[in-house]
C-alpha positions, 0 to 999 in steps of 0.5 A: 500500500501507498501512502500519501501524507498531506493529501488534502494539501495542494501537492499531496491532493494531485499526487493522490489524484493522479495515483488513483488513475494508475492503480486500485484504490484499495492499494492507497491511503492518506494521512490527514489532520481532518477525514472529513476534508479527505471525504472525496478520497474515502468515497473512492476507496481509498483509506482514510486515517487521521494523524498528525506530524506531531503524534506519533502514535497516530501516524505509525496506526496512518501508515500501517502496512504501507510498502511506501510512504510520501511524506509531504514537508510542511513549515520549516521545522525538521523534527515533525518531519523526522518523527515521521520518518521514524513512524514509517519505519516502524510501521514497517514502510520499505520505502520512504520518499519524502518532498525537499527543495531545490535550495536544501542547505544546511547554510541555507539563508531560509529557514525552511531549506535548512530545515529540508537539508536536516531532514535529508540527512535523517532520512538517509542515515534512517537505514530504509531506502529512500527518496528525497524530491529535491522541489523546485520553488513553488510558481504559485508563491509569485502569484501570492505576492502579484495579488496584491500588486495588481490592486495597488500597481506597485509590487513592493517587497525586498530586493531578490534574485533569479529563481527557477520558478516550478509548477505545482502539477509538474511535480505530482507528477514527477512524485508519481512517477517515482512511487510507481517506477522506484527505479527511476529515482533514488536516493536525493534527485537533482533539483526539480525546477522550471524550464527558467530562472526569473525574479519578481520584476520578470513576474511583474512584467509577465502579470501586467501582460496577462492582466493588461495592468501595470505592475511597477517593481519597487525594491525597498529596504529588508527592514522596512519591508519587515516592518510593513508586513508585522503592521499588516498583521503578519506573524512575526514568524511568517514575515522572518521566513518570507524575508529569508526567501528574499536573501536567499535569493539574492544570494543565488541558492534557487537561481539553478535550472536542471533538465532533471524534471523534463527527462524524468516527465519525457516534456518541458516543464511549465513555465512561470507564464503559463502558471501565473495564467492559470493563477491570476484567473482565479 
């Protein structure tokens, strides 16, 4: 059996969708904070048990007999992520395969990529046979931050750098493909990302297009962008990661572009355009 963690989440609700066209429903499960919000799955056959990252107990009765487990990554914080790890290796898992980032680095300057390159290193030295997607940086975080400028006209957030923006289907996708063909990916893939590396006035210059509003990049101060957003209302928490992705951007650690993710999808993956399409339409 396969299961899915996170499946009611934005990647593990298209992994789980894409793996019920391959293969029996019986064969799956999902792990999920709340059933009910897995209702659609369960009324496919697919099995349903509640269980959370932070109660082991819970997820090693989620992942019983599981020949696979998809562990996929919440916030930056490795120890949930570790824990089940050690759940699917009780529960008996052959396999574990668990979603990482393309910038995962102990020297990370985002928090989260620091928490990624921790988990690896646990998931490796686990003793069970392992992969670990590599991810490129969600596509979908631009859209995020183009919302808001496309009602102002101004996108204005810290100086970044060039990121190889990856879209969320590409990389069920590519999840897919290694639970149901584990030859193809062992062990720590190369990072999985979009066909090119952009910044946020590249993103700018695409959203204006599409939308035919004009979206003017204003680079301010790290500090003062910090201090807007906790005005705002943001979590003091939140608003430190987001800011880590700025400066780990300018420092080049999501700028890289590898054929990794077309080889193993046999096409070009999505680019940011085409994506911000499908996102700024909603």
């Amino acid at each position: 059996m396969i299961i899915v963690t996170g499946a009611t989440g934005r990647l593990g609700k298209a992994v789980v969708g894409r793996l019920v066209e391959r293969m029996p429903a019986a064969e799956l499960g999902v792990s999920v904070r709340d059933p009910e919000q897995a209702a659609e799955f369960a009324a496919r056959g697919i099995r349903v048990r509640r269980a959370d990252f932070d109660d082991p107990s819970a997820l090693e009765h989620a992942f019983e007999g599981a020949s696979q487990v998809l562990i996929v990554s919440g916030p930056a914080d490795p120890a949930p992520h570790q824990a089940a790890i050690e759940a699917a290796q009780k529960a008996g898992a052959e396999r574990i395969l668990y979603t990482s980032h393309m910038g995962a680095n102990l020297d990370s300057l985002f928090l989260a990529t620091r928490g990624h390159a921790a988990t690896e290193q646990h998931l490796a030295e686990s003793g069970v046979p392992f992969t670990a997607l590599r991810n490129g940086f969600y596509a979908s975080t631009t859209a995020w931050h183009l919302r808001t400028a496309l009602a102002t006209g101004e996108l204005r957030v810290p100086a970044d750098g060039p990121v190889s923006w990856t879209a969320h289907p590409d990389l069920a996708d590519a999840a897919v493909i290694a639970l149901t063909d584990p030859d193809r990916l062992q062990g720590t893939t190369p990072a999985l990302t979009g066909p090119e590396a952009l910044d946020l006035a590249d993103a700018a210059a695409i959203a204006s297009e599409l939308t035919g509003k004009k979206i003017v990049r204003v680079v301010i101060d790290d500090e003062d962008w910090r201090q807007q957003a906790l005005a705002r209302g943001l979590p003091s928490f939140v608003v430190d990661l987001t800011l880590g992705i700025f400066q780990a951007s300018r420092r080049g650690e999501f700028a890289a572009v590898d054929p990794a993710l077309g080889e193993i999808l046999g096409r070009r993956p999505t680019d940011l355009r085409a994506v911000l399409k499908s996102e700024l339409a909603s």
